[in-house]
C-alpha positions in Angstrom: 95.1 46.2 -31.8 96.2 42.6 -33.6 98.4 43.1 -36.2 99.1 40.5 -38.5 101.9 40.2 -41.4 101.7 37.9 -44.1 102.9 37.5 -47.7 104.6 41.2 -46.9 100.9 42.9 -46.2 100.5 44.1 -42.7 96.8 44.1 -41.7 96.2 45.3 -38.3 92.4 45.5 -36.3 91.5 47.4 -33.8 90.0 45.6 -30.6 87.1 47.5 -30.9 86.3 45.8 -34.3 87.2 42.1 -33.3 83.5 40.2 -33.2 85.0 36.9 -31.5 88.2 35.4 -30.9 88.0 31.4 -31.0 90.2 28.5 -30.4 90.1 25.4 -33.4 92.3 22.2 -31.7 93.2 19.8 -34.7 95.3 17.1 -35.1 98.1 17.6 -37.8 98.6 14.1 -39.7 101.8 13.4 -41.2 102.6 13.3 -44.8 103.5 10.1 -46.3 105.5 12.0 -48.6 107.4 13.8 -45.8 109.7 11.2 -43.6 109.8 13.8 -40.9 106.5 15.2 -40.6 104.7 13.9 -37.7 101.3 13.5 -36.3 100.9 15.6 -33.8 97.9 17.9 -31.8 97.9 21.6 -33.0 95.1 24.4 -32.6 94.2 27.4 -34.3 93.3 30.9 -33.2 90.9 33.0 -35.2 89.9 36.8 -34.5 87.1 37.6 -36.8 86.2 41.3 -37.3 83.1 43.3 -38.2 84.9 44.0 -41.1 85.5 40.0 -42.5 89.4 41.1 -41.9 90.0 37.7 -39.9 93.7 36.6 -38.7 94.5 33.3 -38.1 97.1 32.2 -35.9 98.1 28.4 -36.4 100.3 26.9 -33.2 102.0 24.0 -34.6 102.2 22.1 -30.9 101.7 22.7 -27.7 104.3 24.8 -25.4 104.3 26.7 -22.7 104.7 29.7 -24.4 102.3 29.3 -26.5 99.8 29.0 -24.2 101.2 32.0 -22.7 100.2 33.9 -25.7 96.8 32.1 -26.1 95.9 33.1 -22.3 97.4 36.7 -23.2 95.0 37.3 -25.5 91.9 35.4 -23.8 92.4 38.2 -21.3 92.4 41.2 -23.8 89.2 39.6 -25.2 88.0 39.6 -21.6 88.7 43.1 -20.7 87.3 44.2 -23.6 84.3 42.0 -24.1 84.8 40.0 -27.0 83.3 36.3 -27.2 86.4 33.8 -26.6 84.8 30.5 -27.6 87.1 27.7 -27.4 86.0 24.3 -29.7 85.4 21.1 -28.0 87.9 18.7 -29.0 86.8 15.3 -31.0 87.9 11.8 -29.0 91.1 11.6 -31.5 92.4 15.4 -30.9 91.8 14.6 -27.2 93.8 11.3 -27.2 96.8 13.5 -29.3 96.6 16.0 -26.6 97.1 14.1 -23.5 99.6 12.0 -25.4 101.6 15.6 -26.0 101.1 16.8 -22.8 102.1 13.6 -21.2 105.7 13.0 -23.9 106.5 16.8 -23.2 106.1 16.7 -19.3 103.7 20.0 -19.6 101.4 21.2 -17.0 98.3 19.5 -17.1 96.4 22.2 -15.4 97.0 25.1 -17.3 96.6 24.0 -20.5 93.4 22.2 -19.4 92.2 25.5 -18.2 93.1 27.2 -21.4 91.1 24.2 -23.9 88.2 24.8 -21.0 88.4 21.2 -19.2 86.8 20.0 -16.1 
């Protein structure tokens, strides 16, 4: 079951109802307006139900744990058949994400294997 809390209203879906579980990488640009806002590679999850009761999960960068919990869940889809489709990134979200994994010393490998690289 994914539960989800927001504004106060827990919403929770049952695995059984999830339709697809996707992966949307972005790049966050900064705001002028805020001096320490930066540009940086993010991604979203979505799990869309048969019910139109979608959570979003928004990661903000990319970390280790993070990825733990993306790779958590791409194995619950697994096990219990559920379509995890993960977007193909643009040329600019791919030059943000090597340029994050490369300033945070992460593992190239995993996370590669998570955004389905060859």
């Amino acid at each position: 079951m994914i539960t989800n809390k927001w504004n106060g209203v827990k919403e929770s879906i049952p695995w059984e109802n999830v339709s697809r579980i996707y992966i949307d990488p972005y790049v966050h640009y900064a705001s002028l307006s805020n001096t320490s806002d930066e540009t940086h590679i993010s991604w979203a999850m979505v799990i869309e139900s048969y019910s139109n009761k979608d959570v979003l999960y928004r990661f903000q960068n990319l970390s280790e744990n993070d990825l733990y919990i993306g790779n958590q869940i791409k194995e619950i889809a697994k096990d219990n058949n559920i379509p995890f489709i993960v977007n193909s990134m643009t040329g600019d979200e791919r030059k943000w994400y090597e340029f994050e994994l490369d300033l945070e010393k992460l593992p190239k490998t995993d996370f590669h294997e998570f955004f389905q690289f060859k």
